[in-house]
C-alpha positions as CSV (number, residue, x, y, z in Angstrom):
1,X,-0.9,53.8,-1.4
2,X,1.1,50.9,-0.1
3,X,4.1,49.6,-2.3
4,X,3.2,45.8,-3.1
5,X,5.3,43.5,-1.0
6,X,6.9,41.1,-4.0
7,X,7.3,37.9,-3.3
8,X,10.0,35.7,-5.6
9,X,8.2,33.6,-7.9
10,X,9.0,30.0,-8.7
11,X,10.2,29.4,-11.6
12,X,8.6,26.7,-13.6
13,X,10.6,23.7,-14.6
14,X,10.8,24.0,-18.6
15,X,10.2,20.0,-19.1
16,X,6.8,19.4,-20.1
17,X,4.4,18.0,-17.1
18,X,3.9,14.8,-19.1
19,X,7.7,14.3,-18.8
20,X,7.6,15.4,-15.1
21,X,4.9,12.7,-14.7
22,X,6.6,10.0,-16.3
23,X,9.7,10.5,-14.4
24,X,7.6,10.1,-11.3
25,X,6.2,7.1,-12.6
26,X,9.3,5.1,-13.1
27,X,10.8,6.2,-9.8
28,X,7.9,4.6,-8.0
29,X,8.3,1.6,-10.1
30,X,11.8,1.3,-9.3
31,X,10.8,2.1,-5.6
32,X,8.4,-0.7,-5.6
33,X,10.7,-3.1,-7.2
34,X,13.2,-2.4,-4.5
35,X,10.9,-3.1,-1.8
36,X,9.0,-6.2,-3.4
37,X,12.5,-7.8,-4.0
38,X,13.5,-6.9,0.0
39,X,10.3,-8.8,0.5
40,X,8.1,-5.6,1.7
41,X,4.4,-5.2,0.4
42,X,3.6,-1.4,-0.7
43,X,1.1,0.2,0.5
44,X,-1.4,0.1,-2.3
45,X,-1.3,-4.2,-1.6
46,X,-1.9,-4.0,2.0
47,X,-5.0,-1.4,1.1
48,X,-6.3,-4.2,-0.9
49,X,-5.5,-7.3,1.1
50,X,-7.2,-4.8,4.2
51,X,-10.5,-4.5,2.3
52,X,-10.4,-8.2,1.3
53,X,-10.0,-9.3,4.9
54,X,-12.6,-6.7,5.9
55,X,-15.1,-8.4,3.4
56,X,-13.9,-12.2,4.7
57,X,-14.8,-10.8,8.3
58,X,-17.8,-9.1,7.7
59,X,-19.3,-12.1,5.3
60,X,-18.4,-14.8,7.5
61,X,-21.7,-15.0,9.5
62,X,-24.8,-13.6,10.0
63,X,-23.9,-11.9,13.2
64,X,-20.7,-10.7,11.7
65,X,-22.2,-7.6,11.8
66,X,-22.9,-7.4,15.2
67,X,-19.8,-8.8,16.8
68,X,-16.3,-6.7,16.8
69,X,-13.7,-7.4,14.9
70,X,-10.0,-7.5,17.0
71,X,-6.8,-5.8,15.3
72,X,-5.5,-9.6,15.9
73,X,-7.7,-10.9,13.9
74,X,-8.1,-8.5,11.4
75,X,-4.3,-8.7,11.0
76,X,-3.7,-12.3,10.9
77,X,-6.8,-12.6,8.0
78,X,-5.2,-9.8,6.0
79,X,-1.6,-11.6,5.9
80,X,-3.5,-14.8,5.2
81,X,-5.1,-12.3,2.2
82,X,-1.3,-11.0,0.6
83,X,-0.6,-14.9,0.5
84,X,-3.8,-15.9,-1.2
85,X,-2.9,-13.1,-3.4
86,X,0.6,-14.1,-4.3
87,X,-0.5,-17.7,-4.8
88,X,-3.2,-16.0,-7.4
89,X,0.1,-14.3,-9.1
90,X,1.9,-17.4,-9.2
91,X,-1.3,-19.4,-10.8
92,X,-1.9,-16.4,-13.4
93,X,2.0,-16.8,-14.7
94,X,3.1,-13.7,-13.1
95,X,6.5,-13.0,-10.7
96,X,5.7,-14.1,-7.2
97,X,6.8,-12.0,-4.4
98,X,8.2,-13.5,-1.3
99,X,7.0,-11.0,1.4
100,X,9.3,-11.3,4.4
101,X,7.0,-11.4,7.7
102,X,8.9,-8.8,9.5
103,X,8.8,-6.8,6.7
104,X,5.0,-7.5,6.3
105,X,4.5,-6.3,9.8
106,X,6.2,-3.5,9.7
107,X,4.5,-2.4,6.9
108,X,0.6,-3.2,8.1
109,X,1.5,-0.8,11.5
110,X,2.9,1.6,9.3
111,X,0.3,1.8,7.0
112,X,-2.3,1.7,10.1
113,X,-0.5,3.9,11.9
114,X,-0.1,1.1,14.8
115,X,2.3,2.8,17.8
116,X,5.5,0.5,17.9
């Protein structure tokens, strides 16, 4: 018989997962406070203000359907979409975030994957 090749085992962090979890949780927070207060949306806000521009584009007509969208277009509505979503924030009594267009940019190609 062939010895077993042994491989070194990791060893498990002793903190309980819930605590592991919750640590990850507040980084993220603090991650997305940093980049909200630089004026950069995160990525789970473009994902939404995508599929709400989407929805505008594809609702707008009866031939919306059967016309193609352009990345122009679909870019310029979803920006128009973060705004109307901060101005919602601002009317509901929450923190508004002042998204720096740059920054918005940047983030929409690299959340699309757009080549620079």
């Amino acid at each position: 018989m062939l010895d077993a090749v042994t491989t070194p085992r990791r060893t498990r962090s002793r903190q309980p997962i819930a605590a592991v979890r919750e640590g990850a949780r507040t980084r993220k927070a603090r991650q997305r406070a940093r980049e909200a207060e630089a004026g950069r949306p995160d990525a789970g806000a473009i994902d939404r203000a995508l599929g709400d521009a989407l929805r505008v584009m594809l609702n707008s007509t009866s031939e919306s359907l059967s016309r193609p969208i352009t990345l122009r277009a679909l870019l310029e509505e979803t920006r128009r979409q973060l705004r109307a979503r901060q101005r919602r924030r601002v009317k509901a009594g929450k923190a508004g975030i002042t998204y720096d267009p740059a920054l918005v940019v940047e983030a929409m190609k690299a959340r699309l994957k757009i080549p620079a």
